[in-house]
C-alpha positions in Angstrom: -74.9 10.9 17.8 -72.7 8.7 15.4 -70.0 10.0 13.4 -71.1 10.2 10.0 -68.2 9.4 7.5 -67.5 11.3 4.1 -65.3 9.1 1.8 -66.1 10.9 -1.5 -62.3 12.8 -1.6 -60.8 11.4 -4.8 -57.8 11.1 -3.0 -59.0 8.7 -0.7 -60.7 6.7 -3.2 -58.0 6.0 -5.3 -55.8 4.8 -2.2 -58.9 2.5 -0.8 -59.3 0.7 -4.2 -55.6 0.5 -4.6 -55.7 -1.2 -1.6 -54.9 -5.5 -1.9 -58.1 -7.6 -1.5 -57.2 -8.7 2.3 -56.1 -4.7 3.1 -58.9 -3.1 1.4 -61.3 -5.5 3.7 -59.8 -5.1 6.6 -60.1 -1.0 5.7 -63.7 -1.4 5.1 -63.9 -3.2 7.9 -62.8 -0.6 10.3 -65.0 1.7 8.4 -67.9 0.0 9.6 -66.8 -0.1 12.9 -66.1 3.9 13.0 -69.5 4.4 11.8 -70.9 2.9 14.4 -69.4 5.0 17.1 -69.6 8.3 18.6 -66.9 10.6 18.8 -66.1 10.2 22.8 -66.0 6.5 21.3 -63.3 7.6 18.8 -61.3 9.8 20.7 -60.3 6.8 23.5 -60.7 3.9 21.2 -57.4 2.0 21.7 -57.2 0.7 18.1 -58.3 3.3 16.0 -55.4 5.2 17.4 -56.9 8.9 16.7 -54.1 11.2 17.0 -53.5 14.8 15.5 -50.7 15.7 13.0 -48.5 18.2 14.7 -45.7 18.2 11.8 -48.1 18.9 8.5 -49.7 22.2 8.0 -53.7 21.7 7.6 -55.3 22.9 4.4 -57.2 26.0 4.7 -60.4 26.0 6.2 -59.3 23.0 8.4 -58.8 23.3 11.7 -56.4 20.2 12.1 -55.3 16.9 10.8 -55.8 13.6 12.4 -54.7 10.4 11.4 -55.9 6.7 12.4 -55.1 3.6 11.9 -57.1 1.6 9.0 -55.4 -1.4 8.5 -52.2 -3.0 10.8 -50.3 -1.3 8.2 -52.2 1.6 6.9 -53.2 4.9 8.4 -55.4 7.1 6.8 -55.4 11.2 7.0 -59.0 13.0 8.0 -60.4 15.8 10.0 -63.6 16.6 11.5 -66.2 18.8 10.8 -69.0 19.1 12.5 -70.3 15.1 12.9 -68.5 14.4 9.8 -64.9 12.7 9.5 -63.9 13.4 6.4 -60.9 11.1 5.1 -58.6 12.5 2.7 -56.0 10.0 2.4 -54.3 6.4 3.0 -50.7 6.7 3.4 -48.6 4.0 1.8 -46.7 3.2 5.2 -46.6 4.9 8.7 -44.2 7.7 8.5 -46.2 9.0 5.2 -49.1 9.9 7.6 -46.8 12.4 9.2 -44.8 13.7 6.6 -41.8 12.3 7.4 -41.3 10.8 3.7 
C-alpha cells in the first residue's frame, strides 16, 4: 500500500508557499515521488533521508518525530500514523529540524 500524505497542517502550508519558486518545485517534487512509494520504500530510500528526532519532545498523541529531506536545503518535520505521513513543518535550515536553533 502507498503512503498516503496529509499536507493540510497550517504550519506546513505556510512554509511550502513561503518556499522560492525553484525550492518550492523541487519540494513538490519530492512530494510526488513520496506518494508514490510504500513505507519499506521510505524507510531505506537513500535520498529522502527518513530519520527520527531523538532531541525534540513529540506532541501528544504522537508517537515520534521524523524528519526528511525536501529540498537539498530543506527538511521537513512529520510523523506517521497509520498509512498517513503527516507533515508538520519545513525548517528554515538543517539544524532547525532538530532543535538545535
Amino acid at each position: 500500500m502507498l503512503v498516503r500524505l496529509d499536507l493540510n497542517n497550517p504550519v506546513f502550508q505556510k512554509n511550502l508557499f513561503g518556499l522560492q519558486k525553484h525550492e518550492r518545485h523541487s519540494a513538490l517534487e519530492t512530494l510526488k515521488k513520496v506518494s508514490q512509494m510504500n513505507w519499506n520504500q521510505i524507510y531505506s530510500d537513500k535520498g529522502l533521508k527518513w530519520e527520527k528526532i531523538i532531541s525534540v519532545t513529540p506532541p501528544k498523541g504522537i508517537d515520534a518525530l521524523y524528519s526528511l529531506r525536501l529540498t537539498q536545503s530543506r527538511r521537513a518535520t512529520a510523523y506517521r500514523e497509520g498509512d498517513f505521513m503527516r507533515f508538520l513543518t519545513i525548517a528554515p535550515d538543517h539544524d532547525a529540524t532538530y532543535g538545535k536553533k
